[in-house]
TORSEDREN-670997 format. One record per atom (N, C-alpha, C): residue in one letter; x, y, z. Coordinates in steps of 0.1 Angstrom, whole numbers, plus 5000, padded with zeros to 4 digits. Example, Ala and Ser with C-alpha at 12.3 -4.5 7.8 and 13.67 -1.06 7.14 Angstrom:
a513249435078/a512349555078/a513249675078/s512849785071/s513749895071/s512950005079/
***
This chain:
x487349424858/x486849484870/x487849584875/x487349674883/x488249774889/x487949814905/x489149784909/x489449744923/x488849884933/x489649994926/x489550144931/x489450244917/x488850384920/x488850464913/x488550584917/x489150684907/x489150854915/x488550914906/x487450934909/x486451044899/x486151174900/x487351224892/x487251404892/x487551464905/x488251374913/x488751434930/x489551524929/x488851674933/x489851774940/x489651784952/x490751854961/x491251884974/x491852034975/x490952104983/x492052214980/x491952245003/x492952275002/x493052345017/x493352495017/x492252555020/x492352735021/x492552765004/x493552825002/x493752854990/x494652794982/x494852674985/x496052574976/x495152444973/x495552444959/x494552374953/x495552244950/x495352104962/x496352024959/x496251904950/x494751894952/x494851784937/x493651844930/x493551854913/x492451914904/x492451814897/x490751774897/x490351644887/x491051574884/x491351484897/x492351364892/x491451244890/x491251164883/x490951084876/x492050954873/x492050824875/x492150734874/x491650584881/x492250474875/x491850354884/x492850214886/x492450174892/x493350054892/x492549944895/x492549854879/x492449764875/x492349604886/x491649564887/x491349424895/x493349314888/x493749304899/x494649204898/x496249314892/x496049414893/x497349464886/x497949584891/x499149584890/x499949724898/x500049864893/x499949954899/x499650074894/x500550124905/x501550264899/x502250284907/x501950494907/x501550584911/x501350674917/x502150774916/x503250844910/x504750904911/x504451064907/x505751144908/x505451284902/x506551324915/x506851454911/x507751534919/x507351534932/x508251624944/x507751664956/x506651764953/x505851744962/x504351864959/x503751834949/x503551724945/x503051664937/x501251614939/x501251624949/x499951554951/x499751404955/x500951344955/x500951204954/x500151174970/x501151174978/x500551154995/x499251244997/x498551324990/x497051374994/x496151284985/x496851204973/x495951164968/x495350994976/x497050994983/x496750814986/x495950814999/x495950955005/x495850985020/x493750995019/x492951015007/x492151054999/x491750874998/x492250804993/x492150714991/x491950635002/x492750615011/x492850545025/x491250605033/x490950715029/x489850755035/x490450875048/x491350905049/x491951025056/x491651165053/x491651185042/x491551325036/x489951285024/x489151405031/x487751405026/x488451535011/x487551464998/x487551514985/x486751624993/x487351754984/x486451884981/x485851844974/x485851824961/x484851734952/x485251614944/x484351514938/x484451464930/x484251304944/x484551194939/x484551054946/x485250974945/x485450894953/x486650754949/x485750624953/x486150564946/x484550414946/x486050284950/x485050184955/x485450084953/x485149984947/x484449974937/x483649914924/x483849734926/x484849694927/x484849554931/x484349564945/x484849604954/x483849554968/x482849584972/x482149634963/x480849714960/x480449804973/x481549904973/x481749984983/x482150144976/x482150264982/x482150394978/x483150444987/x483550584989/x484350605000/x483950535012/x485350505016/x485550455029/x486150525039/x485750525054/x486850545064/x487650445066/x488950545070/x490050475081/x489650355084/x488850305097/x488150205098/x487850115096/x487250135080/x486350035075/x487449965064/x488450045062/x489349995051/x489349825050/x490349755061/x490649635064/x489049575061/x488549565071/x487249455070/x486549455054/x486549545050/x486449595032/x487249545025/x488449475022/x489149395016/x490049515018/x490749605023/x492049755016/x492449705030/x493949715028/x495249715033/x495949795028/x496549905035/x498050005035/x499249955042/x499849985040/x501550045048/x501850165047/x502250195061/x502950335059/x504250355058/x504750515053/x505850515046/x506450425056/x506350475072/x507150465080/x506850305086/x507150235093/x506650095090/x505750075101/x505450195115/x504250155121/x503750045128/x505149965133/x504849845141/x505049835154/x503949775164/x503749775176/x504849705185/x505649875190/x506949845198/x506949765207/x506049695216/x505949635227/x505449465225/x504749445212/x504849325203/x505949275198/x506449105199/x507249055192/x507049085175/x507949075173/x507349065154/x506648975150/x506548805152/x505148755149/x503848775155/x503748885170/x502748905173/x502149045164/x503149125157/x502849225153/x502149135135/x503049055130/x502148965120/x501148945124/x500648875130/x499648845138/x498548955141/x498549005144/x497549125146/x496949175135/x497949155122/x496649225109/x495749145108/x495448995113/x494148935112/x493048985121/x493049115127/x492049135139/x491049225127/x491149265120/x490149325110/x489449225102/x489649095100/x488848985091/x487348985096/x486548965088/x484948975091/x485148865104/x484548875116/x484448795127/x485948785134/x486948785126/x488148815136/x488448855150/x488948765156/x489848845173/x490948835173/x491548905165/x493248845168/x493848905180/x493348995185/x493549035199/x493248925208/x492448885212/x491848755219/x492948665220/x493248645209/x494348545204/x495548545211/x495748705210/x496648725213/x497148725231/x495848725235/x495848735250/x496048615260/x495448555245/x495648375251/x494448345260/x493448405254/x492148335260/x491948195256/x491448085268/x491247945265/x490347915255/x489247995251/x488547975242/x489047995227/x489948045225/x490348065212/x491748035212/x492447915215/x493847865215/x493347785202/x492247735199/x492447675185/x493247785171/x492147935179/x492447975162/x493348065168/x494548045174/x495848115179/x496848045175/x496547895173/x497747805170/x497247885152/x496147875147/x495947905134/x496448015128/x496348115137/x497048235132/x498948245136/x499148145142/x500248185141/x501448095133/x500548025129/x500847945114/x500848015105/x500048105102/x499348165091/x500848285090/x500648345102/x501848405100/x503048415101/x503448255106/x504648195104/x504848165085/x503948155083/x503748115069/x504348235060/x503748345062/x503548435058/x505048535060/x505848505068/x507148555074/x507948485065/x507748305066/x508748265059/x509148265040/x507648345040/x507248365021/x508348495019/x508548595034/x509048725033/x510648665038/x510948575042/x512448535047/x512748625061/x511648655067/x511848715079/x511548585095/x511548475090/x510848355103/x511948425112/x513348395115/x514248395121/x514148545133/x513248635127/x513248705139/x511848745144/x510848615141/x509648625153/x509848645164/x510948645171/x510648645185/x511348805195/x511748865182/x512149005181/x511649095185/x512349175188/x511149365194/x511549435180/x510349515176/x510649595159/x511949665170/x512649715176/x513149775179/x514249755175/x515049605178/x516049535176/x516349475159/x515649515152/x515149445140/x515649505127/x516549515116/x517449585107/x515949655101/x515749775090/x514849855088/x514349735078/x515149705072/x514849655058/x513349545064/x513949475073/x513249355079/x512049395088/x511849525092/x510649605096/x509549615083/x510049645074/x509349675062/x508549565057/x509149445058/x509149335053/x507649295065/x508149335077/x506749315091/x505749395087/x505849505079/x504449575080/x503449465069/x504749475057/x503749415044/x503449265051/x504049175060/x503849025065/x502549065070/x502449165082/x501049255089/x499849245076/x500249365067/x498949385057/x498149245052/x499249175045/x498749045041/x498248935049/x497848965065/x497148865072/x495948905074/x495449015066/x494049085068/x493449015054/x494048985043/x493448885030/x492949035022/x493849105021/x493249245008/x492649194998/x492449284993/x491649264973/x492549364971/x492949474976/x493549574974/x494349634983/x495749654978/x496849664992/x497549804986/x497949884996/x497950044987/x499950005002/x500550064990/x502050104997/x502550194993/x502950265008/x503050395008/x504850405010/x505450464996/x506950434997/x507650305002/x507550204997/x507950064998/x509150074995/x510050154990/x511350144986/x512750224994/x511650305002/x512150445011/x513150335023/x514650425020/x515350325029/x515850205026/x515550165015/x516350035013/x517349975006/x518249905007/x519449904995/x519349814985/x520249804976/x519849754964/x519349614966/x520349534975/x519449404977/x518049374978/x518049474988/x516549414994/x515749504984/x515749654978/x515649654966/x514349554960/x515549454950/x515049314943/x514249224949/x514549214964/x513849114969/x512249224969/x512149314973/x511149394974/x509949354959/x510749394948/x510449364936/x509449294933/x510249164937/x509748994933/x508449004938/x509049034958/x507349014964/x506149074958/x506649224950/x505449284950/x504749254936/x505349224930/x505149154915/x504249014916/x504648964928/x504148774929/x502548844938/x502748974944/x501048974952/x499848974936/x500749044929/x499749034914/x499048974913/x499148854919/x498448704910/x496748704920/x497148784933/x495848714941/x495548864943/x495549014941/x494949154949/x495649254939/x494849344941/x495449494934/x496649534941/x497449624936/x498349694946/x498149844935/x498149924946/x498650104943/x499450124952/x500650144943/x501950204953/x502550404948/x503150444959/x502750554959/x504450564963/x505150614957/x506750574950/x508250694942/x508750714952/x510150814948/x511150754936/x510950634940/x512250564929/x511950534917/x512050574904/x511450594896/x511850454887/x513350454895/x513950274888/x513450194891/x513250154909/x512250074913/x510850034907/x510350174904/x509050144906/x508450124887/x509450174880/x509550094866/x509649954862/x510049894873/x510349814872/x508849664874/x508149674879/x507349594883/x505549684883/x505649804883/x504149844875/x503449784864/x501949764859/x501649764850/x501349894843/x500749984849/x500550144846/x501050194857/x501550354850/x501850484862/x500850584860/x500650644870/x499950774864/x500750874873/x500650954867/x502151064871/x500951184875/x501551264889/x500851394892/x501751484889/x501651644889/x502051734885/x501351834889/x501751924903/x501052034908/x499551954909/x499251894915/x498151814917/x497051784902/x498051794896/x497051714886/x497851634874/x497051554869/x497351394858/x497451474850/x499151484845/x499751474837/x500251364825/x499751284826/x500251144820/x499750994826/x499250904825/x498950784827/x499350714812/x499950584819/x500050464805/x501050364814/x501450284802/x502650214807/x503750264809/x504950204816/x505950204818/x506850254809/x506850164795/x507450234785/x506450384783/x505450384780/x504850494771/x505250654787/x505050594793/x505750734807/x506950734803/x508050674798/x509350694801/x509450764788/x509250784781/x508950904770/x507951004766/x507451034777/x506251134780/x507151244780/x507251344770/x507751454768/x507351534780/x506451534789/x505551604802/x505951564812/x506251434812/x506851324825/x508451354823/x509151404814/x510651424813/x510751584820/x509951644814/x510351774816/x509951824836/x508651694841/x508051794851/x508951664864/x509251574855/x509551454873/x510951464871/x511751464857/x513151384854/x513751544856/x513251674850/x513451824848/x514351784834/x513951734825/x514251694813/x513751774803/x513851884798/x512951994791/x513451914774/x512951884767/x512851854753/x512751954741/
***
């Protein structure tokens, strides 16, 4: 099965033509990681995908959720979860109220409600905040639920968006520079998590570090002046005569 796909999507704004017939997909249950130089295409194509940026032509399906382009909107209740580069968490929320909140998109969901402490929904308030107490302690962030993202080291903001995404229940979770900002430690821990979401949702990540992001893909597909240059594995990219010369500036 196939989670997402881009069929022949160009984008051009005025007279710059930023992505031309890009074509690929990603696979039900497996990581695909998005890469290629600056001006590359990469952020129009994920921005395309999120439902932000309408294709000049061609379509992007959602073939497992038996859905077609989507908006902004509809992403979450549709099974798709993002992060952004930047981590996008609500300054005036503690950090497990900001976990907490990615359940307000679930089909029938109020996590707002919840969050207000209406008497009628204290049952499924104690439940969501298990869930993402749960969910914090899978990420080693429990110790600062009671935090302002303000006060909160970057690394451990990062860690609140992805705790956020994963209380909405994706099929498909798209991350936008998951590595941006971080040091080698957290790095690895980054790794593991995003390797272990494998087992239960798609991920497309959209990715500068080319060490990072070799490391835990099953396929890359590499852009170049907005267009696929290369798709395969990990190994078969890292010797793409096309991928050396246009991402590494490795001319052969």
């Amino acid at each position: 099965m196939v989670t997402l796909a881009f069929n022949n999507v160009s984008v051009r704004f005025g007279g710059l033509l930023a992505l031309s017939d890009v074509s690929f997909e990603v696979p039900e249950k497996q990581i695909v990681g998005l890469i290629g130089p600056n001006g590359a295409g990469k952020t129009t194509a994920f921005n395309v995908a999120c439902g932000f940026q309408k294709p000049t032509s061609g379509t992007v399906d959602f073939p497992e959720l038996g859905r077609g382009r989507l908006k902004p909107s509809q992403l979450a209740r549709a099974g798709v979860a993002r992060t952004l580069q930047g981590v996008g968490l609500f300054s005036h929320l503690s950090v497990l109220e900001n976990v907490m909140a990615g359940a307000q998109s679930r089909p029938g969901g109020s996590a707002w409600r919840a969050l207000v402490g209406l008497p009628s929904v204290a049952r499924q308030e104690r439940h969501l905040r298990e869930e993402a107490l749960s969910q914090m302690d899978r990420l080693g962030i429990v110790e600062f639920a009671r935090s302002l993202p303000g006060g909160i080291p970057y690394g451990v903001a990062k860690k609140v968006s992805i705790a956020r995404a994963l209380m909405s229940q994706p099929r498909l979770l798209m991350l936008d520079e998951p590595a941006s900002g971080l040091d080698e430690a957290e790095l690895e821990v980054f790794e593991e998590l995003i390797v272990g979401l494998r087992a239960s949702m798609s991920v497309l990540l959209v990715e500068h570090n080319m060490d990072f992001v070799m490391q835990l893909v099953d396929q890359l597909v590499v852009l170049n002046f907005g267009r696929v240059i290369a798709q395969g594995s990990p190994r078969d990219i890292s010797t793409n005569a096309d991928v050396l010369a246009a991402y590494l500036g490795i001319d052969e």
